[in-house]
Backbone bond lengths (Angstrom), bond angles and torsions (degrees), N, CA, C in turn:
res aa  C-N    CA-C-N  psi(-1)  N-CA   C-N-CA  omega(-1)  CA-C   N-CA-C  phi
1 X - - - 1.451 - - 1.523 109.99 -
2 X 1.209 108.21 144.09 1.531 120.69 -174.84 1.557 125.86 -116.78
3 X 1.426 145.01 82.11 0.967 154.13 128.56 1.449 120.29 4.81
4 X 1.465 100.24 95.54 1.883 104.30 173.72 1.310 129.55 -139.23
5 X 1.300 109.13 94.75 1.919 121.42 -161.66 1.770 90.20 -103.18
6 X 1.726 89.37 111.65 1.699 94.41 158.87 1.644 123.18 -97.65
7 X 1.171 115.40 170.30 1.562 126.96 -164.68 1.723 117.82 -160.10
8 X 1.182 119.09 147.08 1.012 102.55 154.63 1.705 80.42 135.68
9 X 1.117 124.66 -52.27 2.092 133.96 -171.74 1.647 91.76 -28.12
10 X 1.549 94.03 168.69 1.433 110.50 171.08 1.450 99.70 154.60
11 X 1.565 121.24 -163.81 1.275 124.61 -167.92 1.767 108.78 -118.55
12 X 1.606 97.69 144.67 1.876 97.85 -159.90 1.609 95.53 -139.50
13 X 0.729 100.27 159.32 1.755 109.59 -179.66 1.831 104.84 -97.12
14 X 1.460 115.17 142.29 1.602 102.56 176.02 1.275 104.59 -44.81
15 X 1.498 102.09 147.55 1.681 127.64 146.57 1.740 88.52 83.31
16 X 1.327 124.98 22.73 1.627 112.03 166.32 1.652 94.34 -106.51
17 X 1.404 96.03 -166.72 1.478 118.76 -163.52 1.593 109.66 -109.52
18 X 1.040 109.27 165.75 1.759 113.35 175.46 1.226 106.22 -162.21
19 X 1.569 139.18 152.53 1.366 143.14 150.75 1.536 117.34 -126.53
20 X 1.167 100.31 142.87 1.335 110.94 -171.04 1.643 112.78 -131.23
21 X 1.521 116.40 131.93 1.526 131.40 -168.24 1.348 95.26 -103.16
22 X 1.693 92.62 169.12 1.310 100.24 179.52 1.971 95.06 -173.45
23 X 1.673 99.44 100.74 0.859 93.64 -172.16 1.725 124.45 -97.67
24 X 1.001 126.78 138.89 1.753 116.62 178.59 1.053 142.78 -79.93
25 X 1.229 163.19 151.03 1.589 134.00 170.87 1.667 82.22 -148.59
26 X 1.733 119.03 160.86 1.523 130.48 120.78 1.864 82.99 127.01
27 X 0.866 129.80 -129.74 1.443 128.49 179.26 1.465 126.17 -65.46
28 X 1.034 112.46 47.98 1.725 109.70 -173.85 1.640 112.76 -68.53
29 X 1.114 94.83 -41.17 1.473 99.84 166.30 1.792 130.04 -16.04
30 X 1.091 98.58 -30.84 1.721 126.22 -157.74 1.500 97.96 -122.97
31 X 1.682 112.17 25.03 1.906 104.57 -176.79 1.479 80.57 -129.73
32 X 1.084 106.58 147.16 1.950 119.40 -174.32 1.397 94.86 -129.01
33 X 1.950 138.47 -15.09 1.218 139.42 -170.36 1.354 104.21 -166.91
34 X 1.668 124.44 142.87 1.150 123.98 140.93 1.300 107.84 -124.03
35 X 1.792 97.33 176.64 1.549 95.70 -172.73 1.959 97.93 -151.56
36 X 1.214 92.12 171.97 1.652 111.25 178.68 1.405 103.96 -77.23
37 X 1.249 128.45 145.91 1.984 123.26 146.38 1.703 86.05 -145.38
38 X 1.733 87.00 173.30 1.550 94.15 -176.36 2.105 93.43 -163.18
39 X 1.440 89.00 144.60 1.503 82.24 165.65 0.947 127.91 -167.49
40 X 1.275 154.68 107.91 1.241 176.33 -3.68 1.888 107.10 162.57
41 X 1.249 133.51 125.29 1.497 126.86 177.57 1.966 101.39 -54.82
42 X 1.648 109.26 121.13 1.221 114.72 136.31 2.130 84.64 127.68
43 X 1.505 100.21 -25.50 1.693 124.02 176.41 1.616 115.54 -75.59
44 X 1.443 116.53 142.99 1.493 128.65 149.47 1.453 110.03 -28.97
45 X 0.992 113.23 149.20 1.733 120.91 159.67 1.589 92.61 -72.80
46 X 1.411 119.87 137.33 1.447 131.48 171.35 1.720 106.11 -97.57
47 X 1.286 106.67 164.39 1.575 126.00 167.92 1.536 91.38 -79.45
48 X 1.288 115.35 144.21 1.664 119.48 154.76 1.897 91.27 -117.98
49 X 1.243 100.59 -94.42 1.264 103.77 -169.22 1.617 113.76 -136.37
50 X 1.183 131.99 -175.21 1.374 146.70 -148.50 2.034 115.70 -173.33
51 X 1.306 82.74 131.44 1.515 86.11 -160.31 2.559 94.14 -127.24
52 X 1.272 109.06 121.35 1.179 107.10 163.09 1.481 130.27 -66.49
53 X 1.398 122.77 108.76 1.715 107.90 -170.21 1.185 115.00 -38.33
54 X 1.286 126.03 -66.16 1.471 152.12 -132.96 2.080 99.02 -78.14
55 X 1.561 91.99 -57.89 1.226 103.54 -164.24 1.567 104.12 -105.71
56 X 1.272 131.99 2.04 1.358 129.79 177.45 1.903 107.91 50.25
57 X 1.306 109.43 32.18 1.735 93.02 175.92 1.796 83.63 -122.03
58 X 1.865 71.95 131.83 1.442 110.80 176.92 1.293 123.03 -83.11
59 X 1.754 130.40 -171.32 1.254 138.99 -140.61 1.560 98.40 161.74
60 X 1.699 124.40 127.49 1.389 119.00 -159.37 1.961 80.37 -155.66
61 X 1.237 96.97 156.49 1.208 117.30 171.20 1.348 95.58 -79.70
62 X 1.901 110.70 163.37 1.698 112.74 -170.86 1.975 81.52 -87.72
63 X 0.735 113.47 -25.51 2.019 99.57 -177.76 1.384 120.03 -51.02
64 X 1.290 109.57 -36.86 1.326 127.02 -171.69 1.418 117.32 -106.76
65 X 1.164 120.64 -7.64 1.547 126.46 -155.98 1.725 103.24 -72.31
66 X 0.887 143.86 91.11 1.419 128.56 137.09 2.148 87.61 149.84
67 X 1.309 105.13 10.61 1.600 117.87 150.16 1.450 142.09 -102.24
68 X 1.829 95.35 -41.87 1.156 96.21 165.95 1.588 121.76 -81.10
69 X 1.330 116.41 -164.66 1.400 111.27 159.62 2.093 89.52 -164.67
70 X 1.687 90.70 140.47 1.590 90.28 -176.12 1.961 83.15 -116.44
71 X 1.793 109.53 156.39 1.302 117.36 -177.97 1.543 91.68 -165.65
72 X 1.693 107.23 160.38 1.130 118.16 -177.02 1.667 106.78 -142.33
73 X 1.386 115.25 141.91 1.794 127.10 171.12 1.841 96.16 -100.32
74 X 1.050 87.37 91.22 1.870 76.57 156.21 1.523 142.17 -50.34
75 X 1.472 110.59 -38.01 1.215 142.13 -154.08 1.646 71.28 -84.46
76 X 1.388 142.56 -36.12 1.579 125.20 -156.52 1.471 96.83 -128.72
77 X 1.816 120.95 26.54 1.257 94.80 -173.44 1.159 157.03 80.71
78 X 1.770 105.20 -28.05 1.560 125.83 -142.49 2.105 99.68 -96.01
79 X 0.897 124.47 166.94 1.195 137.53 135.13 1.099 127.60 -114.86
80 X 1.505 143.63 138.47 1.071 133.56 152.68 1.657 124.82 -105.45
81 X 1.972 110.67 -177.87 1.130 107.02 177.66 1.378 104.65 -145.35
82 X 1.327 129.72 83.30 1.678 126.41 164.24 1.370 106.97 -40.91
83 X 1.070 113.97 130.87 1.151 120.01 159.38 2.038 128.12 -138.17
84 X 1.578 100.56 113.15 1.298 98.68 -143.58 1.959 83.08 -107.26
85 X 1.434 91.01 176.56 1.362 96.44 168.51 1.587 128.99 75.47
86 X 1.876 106.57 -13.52 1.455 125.67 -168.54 1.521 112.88 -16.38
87 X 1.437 106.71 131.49 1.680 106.37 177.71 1.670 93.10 -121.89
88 X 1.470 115.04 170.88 1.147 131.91 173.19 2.036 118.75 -56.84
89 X 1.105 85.23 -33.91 1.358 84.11 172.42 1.390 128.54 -115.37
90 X 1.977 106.52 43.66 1.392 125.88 168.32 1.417 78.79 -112.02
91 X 1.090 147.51 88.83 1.529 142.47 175.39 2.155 98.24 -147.96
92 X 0.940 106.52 78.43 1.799 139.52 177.67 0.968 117.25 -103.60
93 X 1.634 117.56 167.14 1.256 147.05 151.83 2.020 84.71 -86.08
94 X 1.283 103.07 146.46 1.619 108.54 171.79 1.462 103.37 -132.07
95 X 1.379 125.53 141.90 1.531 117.91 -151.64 1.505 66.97 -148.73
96 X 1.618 89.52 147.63 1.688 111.01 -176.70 1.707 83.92 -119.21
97 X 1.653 117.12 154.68 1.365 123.09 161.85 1.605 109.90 -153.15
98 X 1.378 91.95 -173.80 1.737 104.37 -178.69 1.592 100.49 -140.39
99 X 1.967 91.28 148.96 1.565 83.21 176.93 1.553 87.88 -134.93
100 X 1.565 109.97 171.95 1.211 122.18 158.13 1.660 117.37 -75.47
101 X 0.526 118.80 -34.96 1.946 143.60 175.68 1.099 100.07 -45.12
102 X 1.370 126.75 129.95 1.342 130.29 140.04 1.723 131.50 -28.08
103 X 1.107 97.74 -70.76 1.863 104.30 -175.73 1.890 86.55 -127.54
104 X 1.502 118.69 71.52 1.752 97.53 141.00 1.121 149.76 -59.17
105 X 1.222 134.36 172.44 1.731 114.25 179.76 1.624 85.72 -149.63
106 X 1.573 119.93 -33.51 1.770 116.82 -135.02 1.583 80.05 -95.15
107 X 1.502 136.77 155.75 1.105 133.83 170.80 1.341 125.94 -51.74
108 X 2.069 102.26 -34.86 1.519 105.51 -174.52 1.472 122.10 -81.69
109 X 1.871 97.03 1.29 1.711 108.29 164.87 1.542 114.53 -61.38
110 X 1.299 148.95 -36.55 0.949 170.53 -67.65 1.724 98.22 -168.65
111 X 1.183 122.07 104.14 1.855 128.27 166.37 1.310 110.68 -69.41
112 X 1.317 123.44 -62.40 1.559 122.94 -166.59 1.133 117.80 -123.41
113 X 1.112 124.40 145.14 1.437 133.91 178.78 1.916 127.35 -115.80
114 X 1.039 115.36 155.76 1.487 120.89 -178.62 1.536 109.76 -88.43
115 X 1.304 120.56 -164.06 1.540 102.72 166.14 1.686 112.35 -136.14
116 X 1.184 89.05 12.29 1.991 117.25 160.98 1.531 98.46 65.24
117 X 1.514 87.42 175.11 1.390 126.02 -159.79 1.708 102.19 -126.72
118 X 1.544 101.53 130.41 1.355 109.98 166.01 1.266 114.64 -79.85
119 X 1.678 101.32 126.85 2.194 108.82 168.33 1.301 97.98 -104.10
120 X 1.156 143.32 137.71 1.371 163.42 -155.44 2.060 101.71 -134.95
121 X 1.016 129.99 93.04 1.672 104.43 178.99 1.769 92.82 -127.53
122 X 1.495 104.61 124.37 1.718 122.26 -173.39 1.336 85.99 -73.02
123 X 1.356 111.03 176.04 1.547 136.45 165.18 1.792 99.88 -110.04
């Protein structure tokens, strides 16, 4: 079992910055990838992005691609999620997870889940 408390959400004005953690504990051993999702009341859970433990090569939704940035500290477990550029309609629940999978994308790739962090971004 895998342990995943995210942090970091809050409220940003367009075009500022935000980062968001995501720390692990309990069987990580047995996680080869985590990744970002996020989703909005009444919406799908979305793909954000996806990060490989081992080898750190990434995978980003085209919405986000060349704003966000996903990275990981092994030594702490952690994942993170820069997120630069904030627009009004990056405004989510952001859910950190783990998969057994190499490169997941589909939600039901994904073993464990966090219980997320609110992003808030004004216009």
């Amino acid at each position: 079992q895998v342990q995943l408390v995210e942090s970091g959400g809050g409220l940003v004005q367009a075009g500022g910055s935000l980062r968001l953690s995501c720390a692990a504990s309990g069987r990580t051993f047995s996680t080869y990838a985590m990744g970002w999702f996020r989703q909005a009341p009444g919406k799908e859970r979305e793909f954000v992005a996806r990060i490989n433990w081992s080898t750190s090569s990434t995978y980003y939704a085209d919405s986000v691609k060349g704003r966000f940035t996903i990275s990981r500290d092994n030594a702490k477990n952690t994942v993170y999620l820069q997120m630069n550029s904030l627009k009004p309609e990056d405004t989510d629940v952001y859910y950190c997870a783990s998969s057994k999978n190499y490169s997941p994308t589909r939600g039901y790739e994904y073993d464990n889940w966090g219980q997320g962090t609110q992003v808030t971004v004004s216009s």
